[in-house]
N, C-alpha and C positions, 0 to 999 in steps of 0.2 A: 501483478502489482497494480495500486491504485495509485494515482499521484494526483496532488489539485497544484494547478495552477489559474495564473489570472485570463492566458490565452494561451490559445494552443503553440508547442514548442516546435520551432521549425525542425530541430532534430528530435527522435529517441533520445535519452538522458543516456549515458552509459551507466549498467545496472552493476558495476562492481567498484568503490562501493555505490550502493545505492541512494540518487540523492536526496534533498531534504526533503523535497517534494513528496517525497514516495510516504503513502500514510496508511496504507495495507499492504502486508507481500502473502501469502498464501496458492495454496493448488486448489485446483476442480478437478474433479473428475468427471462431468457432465460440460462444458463449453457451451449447450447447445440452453443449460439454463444460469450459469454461472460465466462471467462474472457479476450480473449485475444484477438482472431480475431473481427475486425473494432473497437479496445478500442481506444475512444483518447487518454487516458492516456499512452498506448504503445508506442505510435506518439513519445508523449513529452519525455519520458522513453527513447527511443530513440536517439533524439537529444541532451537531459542534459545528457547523459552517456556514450554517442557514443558506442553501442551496438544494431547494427543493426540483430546479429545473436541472440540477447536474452539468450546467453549464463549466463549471470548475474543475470539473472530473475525468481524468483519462486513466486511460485501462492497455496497461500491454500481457501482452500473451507471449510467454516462449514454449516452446518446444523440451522437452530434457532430452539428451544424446540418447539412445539404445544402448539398454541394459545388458541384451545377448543373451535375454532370460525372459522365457514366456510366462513365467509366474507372475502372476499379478499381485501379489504381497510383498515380494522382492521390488518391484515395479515402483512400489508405493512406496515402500522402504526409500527408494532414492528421493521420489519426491519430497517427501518427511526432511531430506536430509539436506536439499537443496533449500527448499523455505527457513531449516534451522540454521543454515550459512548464510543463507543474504541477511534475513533479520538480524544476526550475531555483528556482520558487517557495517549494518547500516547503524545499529545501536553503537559501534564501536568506532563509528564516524561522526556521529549525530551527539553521543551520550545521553541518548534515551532511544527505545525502541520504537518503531513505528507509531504515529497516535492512536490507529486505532486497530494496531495489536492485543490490545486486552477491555476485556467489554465492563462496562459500567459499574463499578465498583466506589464504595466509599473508599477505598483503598488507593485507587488511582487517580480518583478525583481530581487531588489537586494538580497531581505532575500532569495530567491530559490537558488540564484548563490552560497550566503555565504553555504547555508543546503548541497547544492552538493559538494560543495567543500570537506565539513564535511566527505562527504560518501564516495566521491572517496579516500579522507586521511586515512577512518579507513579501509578501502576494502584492500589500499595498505599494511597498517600495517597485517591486518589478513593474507593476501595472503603470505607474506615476513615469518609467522611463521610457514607455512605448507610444 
């Protein structure tokens, strides 16, 4: 998951559901070059945020429980099905899905702009109380 805030949270967020903050949920398969470096989603993060130093930007990692299945398509299968649950949750919290769950589209255009806006509003508010 990617979440921006204005500073770092003294706790983890608990990730069920997950909170507003949180603006990508996705798997890697590789850790060792994901989550951040060549993400597009950082790209976009980026540009809807204008944080180019990623100062805003935190990144948790879970673990998924053991499958009891060496197949690595099965494996994936769960993955697939964990990121289709949180996203479901979070949109189902939120009433929109993460912002930057779906990539640049005239299509999404506006609801992305209206979500960010959303973020950069509560960022300002949180930051103004610290």
């Amino acid at each position: 998951m990617l979440a921006r805030f204005p500073s770092r949270p003294e706790q983890p967020p608990e990730p069920d559901p997950p909170p507003f903050e949180v603006i990508y949920i996705g798997d890697a398969k590789d850790l060792n070059t994901r989550p951040i470096a060549g993400h597009n989603r950082v790209e976009r993060y980026v540009e809807l945020f204008e944080d180019s130093a990623l100062e805003q930007l935190y990144v948790t990692l879970s673990e998924l429980y053991d499958t009891d299945c060496d197949d690595y398509a099965v494996q994936r299968m769960l993955s697939f099905h964990v990121e289709a649950m949180l996203v479901w949750r979070y949109a189902r919290a939120h009433d929109h899905p993460p912002v930057l769950h779906y990539k640049d589209t005239p299509k999404a255009r506006d609801w992305v702009d209206r979500v960010v806006a959303k973020h950069k509003a509560r960022a300002a508010r949180l930051a103004s109380h610290d």
